[in-house]
N, C-alpha and C positions, 0 to 999 in steps of 0.2 A: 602339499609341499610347504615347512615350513617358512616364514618369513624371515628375513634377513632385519637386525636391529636399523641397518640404513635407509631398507625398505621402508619398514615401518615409521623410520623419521619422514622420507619423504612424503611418505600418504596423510602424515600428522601436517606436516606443512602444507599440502595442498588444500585440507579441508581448512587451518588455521588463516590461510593465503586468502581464499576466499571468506571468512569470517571476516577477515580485519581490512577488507576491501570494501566489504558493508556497512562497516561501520564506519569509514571516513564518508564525508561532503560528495555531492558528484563532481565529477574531474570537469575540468574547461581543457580544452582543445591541448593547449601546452601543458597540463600533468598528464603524467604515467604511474604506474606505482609498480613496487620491488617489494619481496620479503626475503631475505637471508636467513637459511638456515645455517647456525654456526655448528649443530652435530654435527651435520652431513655434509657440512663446507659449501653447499649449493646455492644457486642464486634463482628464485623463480620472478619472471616476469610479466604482468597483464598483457591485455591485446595489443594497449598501446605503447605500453612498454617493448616491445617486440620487434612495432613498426619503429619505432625512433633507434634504439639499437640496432637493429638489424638482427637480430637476435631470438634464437629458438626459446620455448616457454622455459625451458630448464636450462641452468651452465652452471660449471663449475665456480667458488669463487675466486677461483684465481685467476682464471680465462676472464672472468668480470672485470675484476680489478684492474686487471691487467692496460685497460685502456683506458686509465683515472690516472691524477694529477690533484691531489697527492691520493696515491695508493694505497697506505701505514690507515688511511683513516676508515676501513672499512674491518679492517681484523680486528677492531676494539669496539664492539658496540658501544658502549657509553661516549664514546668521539664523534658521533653524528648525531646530531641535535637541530633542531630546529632552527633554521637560517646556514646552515653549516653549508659553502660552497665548494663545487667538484669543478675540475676542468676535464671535460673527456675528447678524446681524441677517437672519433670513429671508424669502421673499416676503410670507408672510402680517403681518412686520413684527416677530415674536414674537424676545425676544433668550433667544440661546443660548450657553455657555460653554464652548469646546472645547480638546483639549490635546492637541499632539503626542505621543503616546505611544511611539512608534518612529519611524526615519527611515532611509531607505536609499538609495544609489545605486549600490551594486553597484559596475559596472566601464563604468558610461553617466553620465560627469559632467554628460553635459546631461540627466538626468533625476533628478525630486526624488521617491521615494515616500513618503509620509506615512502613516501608520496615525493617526488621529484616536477621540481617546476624549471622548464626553462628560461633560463634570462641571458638577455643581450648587454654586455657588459658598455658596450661602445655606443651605444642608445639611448641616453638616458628617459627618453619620451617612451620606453616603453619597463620602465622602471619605477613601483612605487617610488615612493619618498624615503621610507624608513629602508627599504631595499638598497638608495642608489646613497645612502647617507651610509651605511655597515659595507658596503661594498668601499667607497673611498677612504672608510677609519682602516680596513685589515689590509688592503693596501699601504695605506700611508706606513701602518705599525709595522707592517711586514718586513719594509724597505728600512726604518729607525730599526729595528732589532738584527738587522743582518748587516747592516753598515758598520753598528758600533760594536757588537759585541768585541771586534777583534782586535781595534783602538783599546778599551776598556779593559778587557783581558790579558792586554800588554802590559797596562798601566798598572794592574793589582799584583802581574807578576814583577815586577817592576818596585814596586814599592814592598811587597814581601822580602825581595831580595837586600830592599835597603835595609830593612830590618835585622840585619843577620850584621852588616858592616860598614861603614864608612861611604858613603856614595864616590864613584871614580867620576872622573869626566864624561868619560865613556856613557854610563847610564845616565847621564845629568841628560847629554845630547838626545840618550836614546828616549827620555820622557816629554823633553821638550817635541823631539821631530813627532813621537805620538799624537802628542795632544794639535801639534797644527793637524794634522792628522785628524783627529776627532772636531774638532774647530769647522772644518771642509766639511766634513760630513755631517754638520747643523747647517750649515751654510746651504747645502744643496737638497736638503730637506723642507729650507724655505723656499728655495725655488722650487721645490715638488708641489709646495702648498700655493703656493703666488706665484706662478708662472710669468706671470705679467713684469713681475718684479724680477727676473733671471739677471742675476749677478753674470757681467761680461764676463770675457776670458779676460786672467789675469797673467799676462806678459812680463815675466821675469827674467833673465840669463840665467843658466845652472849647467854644470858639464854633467852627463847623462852618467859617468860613473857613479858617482858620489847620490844621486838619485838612485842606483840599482840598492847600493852599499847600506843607503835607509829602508831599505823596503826589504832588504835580506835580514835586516839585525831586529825589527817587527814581524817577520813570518819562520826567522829560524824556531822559537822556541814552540810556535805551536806546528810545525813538519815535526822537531825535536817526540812532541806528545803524540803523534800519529805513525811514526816509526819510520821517518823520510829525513832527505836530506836536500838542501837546496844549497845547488852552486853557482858563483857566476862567470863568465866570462866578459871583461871590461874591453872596452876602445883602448888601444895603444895610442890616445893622442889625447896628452893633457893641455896643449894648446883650446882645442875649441871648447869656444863659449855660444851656447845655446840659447837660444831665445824662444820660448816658447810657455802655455800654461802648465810649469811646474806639477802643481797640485794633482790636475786632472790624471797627468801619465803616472804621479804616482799610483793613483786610484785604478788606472788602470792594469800597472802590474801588478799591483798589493791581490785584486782580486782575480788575474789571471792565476797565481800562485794561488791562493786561496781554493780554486777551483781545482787543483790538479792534488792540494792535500786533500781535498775532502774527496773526490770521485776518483783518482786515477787507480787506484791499489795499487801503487805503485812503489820503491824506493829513492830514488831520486827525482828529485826539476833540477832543470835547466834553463838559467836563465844569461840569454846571451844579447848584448847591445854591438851596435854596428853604425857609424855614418857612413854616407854618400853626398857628395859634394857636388852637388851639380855647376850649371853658369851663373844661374840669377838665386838657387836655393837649394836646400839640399835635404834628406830621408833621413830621419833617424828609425832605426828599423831594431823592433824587439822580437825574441822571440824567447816563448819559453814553452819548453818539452819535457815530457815524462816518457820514464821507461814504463808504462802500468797497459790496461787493458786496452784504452784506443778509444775513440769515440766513431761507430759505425757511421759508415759515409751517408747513408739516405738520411741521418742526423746531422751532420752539419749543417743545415739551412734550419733549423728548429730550435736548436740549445741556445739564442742567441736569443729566445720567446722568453718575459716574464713569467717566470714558476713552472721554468721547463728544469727538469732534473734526470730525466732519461731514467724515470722509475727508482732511481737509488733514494736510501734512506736516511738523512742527512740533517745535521742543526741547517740552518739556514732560512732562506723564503728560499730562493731559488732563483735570485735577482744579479747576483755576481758578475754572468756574462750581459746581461741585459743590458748594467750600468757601463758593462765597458764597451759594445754598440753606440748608446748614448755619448757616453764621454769623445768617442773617436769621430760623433757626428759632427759633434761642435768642434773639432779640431782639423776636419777634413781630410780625418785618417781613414785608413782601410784596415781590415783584417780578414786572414786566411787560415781555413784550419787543415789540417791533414793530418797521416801520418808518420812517423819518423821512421829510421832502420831500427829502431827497435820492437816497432810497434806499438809504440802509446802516442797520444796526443802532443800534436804541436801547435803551437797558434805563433802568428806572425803579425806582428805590428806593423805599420806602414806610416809615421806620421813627416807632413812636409813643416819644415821649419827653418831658421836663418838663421848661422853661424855669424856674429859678427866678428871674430878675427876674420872671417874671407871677403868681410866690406872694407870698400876703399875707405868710405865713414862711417862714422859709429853714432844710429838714431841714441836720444839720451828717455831712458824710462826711467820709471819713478823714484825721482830721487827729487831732495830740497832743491827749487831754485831760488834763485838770487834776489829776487821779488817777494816769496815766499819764506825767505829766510828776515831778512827785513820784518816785513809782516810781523810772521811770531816773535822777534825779539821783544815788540810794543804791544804786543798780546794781552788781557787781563781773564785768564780764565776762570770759570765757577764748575766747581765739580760737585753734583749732588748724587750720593751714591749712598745707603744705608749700610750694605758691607763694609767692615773698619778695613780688611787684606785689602777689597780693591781701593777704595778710598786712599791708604793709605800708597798704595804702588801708581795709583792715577799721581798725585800729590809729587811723587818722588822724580816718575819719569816725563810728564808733561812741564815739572817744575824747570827741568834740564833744556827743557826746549823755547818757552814762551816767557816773559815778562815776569807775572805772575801765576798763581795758580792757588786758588779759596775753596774749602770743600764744606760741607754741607752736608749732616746725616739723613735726613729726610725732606720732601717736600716742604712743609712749612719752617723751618729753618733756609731755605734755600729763596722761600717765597720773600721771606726778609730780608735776606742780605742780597738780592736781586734788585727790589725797588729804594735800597737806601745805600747803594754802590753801585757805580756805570762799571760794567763789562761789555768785553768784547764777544765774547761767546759763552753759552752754557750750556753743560754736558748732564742730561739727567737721566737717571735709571727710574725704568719703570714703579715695579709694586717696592712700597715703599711703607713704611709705617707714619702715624697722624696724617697725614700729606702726602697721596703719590703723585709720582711725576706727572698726569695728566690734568689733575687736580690744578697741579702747582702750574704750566705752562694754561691753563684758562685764566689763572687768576692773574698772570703778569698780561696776559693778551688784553684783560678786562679793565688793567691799571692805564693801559696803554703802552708797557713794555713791549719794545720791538725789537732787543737785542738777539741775532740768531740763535736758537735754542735746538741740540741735536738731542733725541731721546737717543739709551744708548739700553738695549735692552736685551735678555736672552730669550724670549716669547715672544719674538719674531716668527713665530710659526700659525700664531692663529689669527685677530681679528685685532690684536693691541696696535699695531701699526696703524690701521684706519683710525682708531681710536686718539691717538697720541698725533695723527695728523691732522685730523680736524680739531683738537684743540689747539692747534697753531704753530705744530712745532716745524720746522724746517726741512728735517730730516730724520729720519729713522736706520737706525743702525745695532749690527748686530753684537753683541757682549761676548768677550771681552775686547776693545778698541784696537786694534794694531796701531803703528806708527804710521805705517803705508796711508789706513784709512783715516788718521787723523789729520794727517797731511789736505788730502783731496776736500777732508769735510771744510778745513781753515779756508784752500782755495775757491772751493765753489760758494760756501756760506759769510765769508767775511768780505764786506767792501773795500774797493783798494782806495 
């Protein structure tokens, strides 16, 4: 009886399976090893490969795949490489952390062998160095690539458009609310990296419409590119003013929406706000729904898992709902998911927060006090900044506020007009040419200079902050300065 060409692939693979078994290291207890035949779509497994899967010597590859996280990265051989990490989800349901540890195909380009080592992502004690070092980079990169692209992709389409005509008011606002927008999401990137350092929540009033209305006019144009449309439904009550962290809930719908263009297949979202007035507090309650496929119910306790995607194949990391978990823990919100009469996905906000038109009195947040007003009038500031744009808009808008205001292109320019003029404060940007800031803040600490000095820096994300503290500066701050933050730096660092 003839042989079948499948046949024949799989007998090639078996003999090949076994070849390239022998020729890797002996296994320790945690490797198994794989060979994918990409003719015959099959996946064969060693003994111990078997026992850890649960899993017959032979499967299909798609039956394989099927319980990886991400999935896309086994149908392209050349995408698995050595270090390259999988998240598997086994029968009994139980998630596991695995990592290419070797890879080979010999001299059988259509065969992929894999040596797979398991690691414990949450252990570091049981993680090489260079293991638990590449595991916190693709995280960290993962979480920076999926935050920003859709800040940044506003802003290109945004300025393309300028290009074409006259800029309106309209897009002025629509760039500015972006970029606070992209600002946030460097901000909380440092607190991924320096936890220690977590920026509090930031307590502003906002009516919850005008926050839907920014986060529709950021997510229409790319629904617009995906073939959806997002609606809203506002509060009938332009009385209440809200007290709460602004920022986060935008972050939080930006990426509820986000998640329903990218996986619902769907044609519309829905996005609807609601308050609830209690005695002492009251619910601002979101909810945004799609008419698309739905997300199966034994998933709703899992999609809320970092680089959980429910198998679809998507730009992103897969952190969207994770971040807004996160964001609602700090806020003391809840969320529910289900699904609608149409059947697609719904998710429901829950956050507690204070209207202050329903207080008898009205707490006073950040804003100039009377002390603090005083203050900066007799203010003498020094701005050391090597950019001429911020340099000169530091110059323009702190000059509006305080006494004076002296700027300085570099470090040692700054180092001079520091020890042969008293100031009250000085604001210095990090990497800087002749002279950086940290150069410059040892050399006035070494003068004797004790005027408070706040570094003001956009590499807040790695190891400059220690660096720029222990050469004596005050305080460390992230680039570009808001008003808010200049305020709080005047009152805590300037003696009254």
């Amino acid at each position: 009886m003839k042989q079948s060409r499948s046949e024949i692939s799989l007998n090639e693979s078996e003999t090949e399976f076994n070849e390239l078994c022998l020729a890797f290291d002996s296994l320790n207890e945690s490797q198994f090893d794989i060979v994918i035949d990409y003719n015959s779509e099959t996946v064969h497994l060693d003994t111990r490969a078997q026992q850890f899967f649960v899993q017959t010597s032979r499967l299909s590859l798609r039956q394989f795949e099927s319980h990886f996280t991400p999935a896309d990265k086994f149908t392209d051989p050349s995408a698995i490489r050595p270090g390259t990490n999988f998240r598997y989800r086994g029968i009994d349901k139980e998630i596991h952390h695995l990592s290419a540890y070797e890879t080979r195909t010999n001299n059988a380009p259509h065969l992929k062998h894999i040596r797979f080592k398991q690691i414990d992502l949450f252990d570091p004690s049981k993680l090489t160095e260079v293991e638990e070092k590449l595991i916190n980079q693709r995280q960290l990169f993962a979480i920076i690539s999926h935050e920003m692209r859709t800040p940044v992709a506003t802003l290109k389409m945004l300025i393309e458009e300028l290009e074409q005509a006259t800029p309106s008011s309209e897009q002025t606002e629509q760039m500015k609310s972006t970029v606070d927008h992209l600002m946030s999401v460097l901000e909380d990137m440092t607190q991924a990296v320096n936890p220690e350092r977590a920026i509090p929540l930031s307590k502003t009033t906002f009516h919850p419409n005008q926050l839907l209305i920014d986060a529709h006019s950021q997510m229409t144009r790319l629904a617009e590119l995906n073939g959806m449309v997002v609606k809203l439904e506002l509060i009938d009550n332009e009385k209440i003013s809200l007290v709460s962290d602004k920022q986060r809930i935008k972050i939080i719908v930006l990426n509820l929406i986000k998640n329903a263009i990218h996986h619902s297949k769907g044609s519309t979202i829905n996005v609807k706000a609601e308050w609830q007035q209690r005695v002492d507090k009251g619910y601002l309650t979101l909810t945004v729904s799609d008419d698309g496929q739905g997300i199966p119910t034994e998933a709703t306790d899992t999609i809320f898992e970092p680089f959980e995607r429910l198998g679809t194949k998507v730009d992103g990391s897969g952190l969207g709902l994770f971040i807004v978990r996160q964001s609602l823990n700090e806020l003391h919100g809840d969320i529910n998911v289900d699904r609608n009469d149409q059947g697609g996905a719904r998710f429901i906000v829950k956050i507690p927060m204070v209207d202050l038109n329903a207080q008898e009195t009205k707490p006073v947040f950040r804003q100039e006090s009377l002390d603090t007003g005083d203050l900066l009038k007799r203010l003498n500031l020094l701005v050391v900044e090597d950019d001429p744009i911020i340099r000169m808009v530091s110059k323009n808008l702190l000059g509006k506020l305080v006494n004076s205001v002296d700027v300085a292109e570099n470090g040692h320019i700054g180092y001079e007009m520091a020890t042969s003029k008293t100031y009250d404060l000085v604001l210095s940007d990090f990497f800087m040419p002749v002279l950086d800031g940290r150069q410059m803040i040892q050399k006035l600490r070494k003068e004797g200079i004790d005027v408070p000095i706040v570094a003001v820096t956009a590499a807040v994300m790695g190891q400059e902050s220690e660096a720029l503290l222990d050469a004596g500066a005050n305080r460390v701050i992230a680039k570009p300065i808001s008003m808010n933050t200049f305020l709080e730096v005047v009152e805590q660092c300037i003696p009254r």
